[in-house]
C-alpha positions in Angstrom: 164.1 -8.6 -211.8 163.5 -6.3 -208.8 163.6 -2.7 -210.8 164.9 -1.7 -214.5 166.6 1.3 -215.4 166.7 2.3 -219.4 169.5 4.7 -221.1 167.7 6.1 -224.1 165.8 3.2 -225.1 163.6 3.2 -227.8 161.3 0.6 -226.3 158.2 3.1 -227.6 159.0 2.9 -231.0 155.9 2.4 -232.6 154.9 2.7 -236.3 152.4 4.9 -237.9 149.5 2.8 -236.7 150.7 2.1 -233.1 152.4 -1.1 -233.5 156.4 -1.9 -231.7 159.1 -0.9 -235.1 160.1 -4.1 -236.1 163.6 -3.2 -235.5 162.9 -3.0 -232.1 161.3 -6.0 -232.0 164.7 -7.7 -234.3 166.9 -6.4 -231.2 164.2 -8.3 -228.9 164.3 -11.4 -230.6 167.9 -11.1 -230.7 168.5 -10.8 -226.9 166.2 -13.5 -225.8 165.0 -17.0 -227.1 162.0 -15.8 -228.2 159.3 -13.0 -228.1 156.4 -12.4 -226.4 153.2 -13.6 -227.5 152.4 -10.0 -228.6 155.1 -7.6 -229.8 153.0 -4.9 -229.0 153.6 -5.6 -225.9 157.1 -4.6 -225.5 155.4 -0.8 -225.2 154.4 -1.3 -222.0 156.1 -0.6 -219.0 157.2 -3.9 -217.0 155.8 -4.9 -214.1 158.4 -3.2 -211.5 159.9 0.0 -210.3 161.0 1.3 -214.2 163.3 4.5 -214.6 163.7 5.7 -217.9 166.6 8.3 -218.8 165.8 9.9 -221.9 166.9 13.2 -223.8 165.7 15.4 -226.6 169.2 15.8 -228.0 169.3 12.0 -228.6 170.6 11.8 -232.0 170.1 7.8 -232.2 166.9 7.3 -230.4 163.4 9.4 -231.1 163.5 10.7 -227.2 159.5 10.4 -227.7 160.2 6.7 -227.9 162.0 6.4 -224.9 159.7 7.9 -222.7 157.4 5.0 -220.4 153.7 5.0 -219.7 153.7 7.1 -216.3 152.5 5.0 -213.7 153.1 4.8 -209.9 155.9 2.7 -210.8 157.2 4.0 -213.7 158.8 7.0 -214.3 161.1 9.2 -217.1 163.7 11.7 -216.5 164.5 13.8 -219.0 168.7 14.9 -219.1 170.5 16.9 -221.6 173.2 14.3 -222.7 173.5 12.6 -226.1 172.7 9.0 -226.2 176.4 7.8 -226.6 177.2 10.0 -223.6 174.6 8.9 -221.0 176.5 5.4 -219.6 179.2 7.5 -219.1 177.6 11.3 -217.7 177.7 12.1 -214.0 174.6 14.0 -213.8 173.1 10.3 -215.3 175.1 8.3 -212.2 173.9 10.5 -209.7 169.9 9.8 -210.8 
């Protein structure tokens, strides 16, 4: 995986203490043969170019989750589209 691109994902779903939601960590599991030796770990942001699209009218997803760990390769761009509506936006194709 060269880069990753998220629509609204709640991959910083944490519970009151910090740790992943277990229902994000259910949709992991789900997806792939296994986990990662930490859950917890699915917070941070993977090791490549990451772009996260993310709004604040998200009626599905906290937006607060969705928003990555800034880093030089990591970054969040906040749009005004509901989370149903992002795949298909053309202010989200253009970013």
């Amino acid at each position: 995986v060269s880069s990753v691109v998220t629509f609204g994902a709640p991959f910083g779903l944490t519970d009151q203490i910090g740790r992943v939601n277990e229902q994000v960590a259910a949709v992991y599991r789900m997806a792939h043969d296994g986990a990662p030796d930490s859950i917890d770990a699915l917070t941070a942001a993977p090791p490549v170019p990451t772009l996260s699209i993310y709004s604040r009218s998200d009626a599905m997803v906290p937006w607060r989750a969705s928003i990555s760990t800034q880093n030089a390769q990591s970054y969040n761009i906040e749009l005004r589209h509901g989370h149903i509506a992002m795949p298909f936006n053309r202010e989200v194709a253009a970013v």
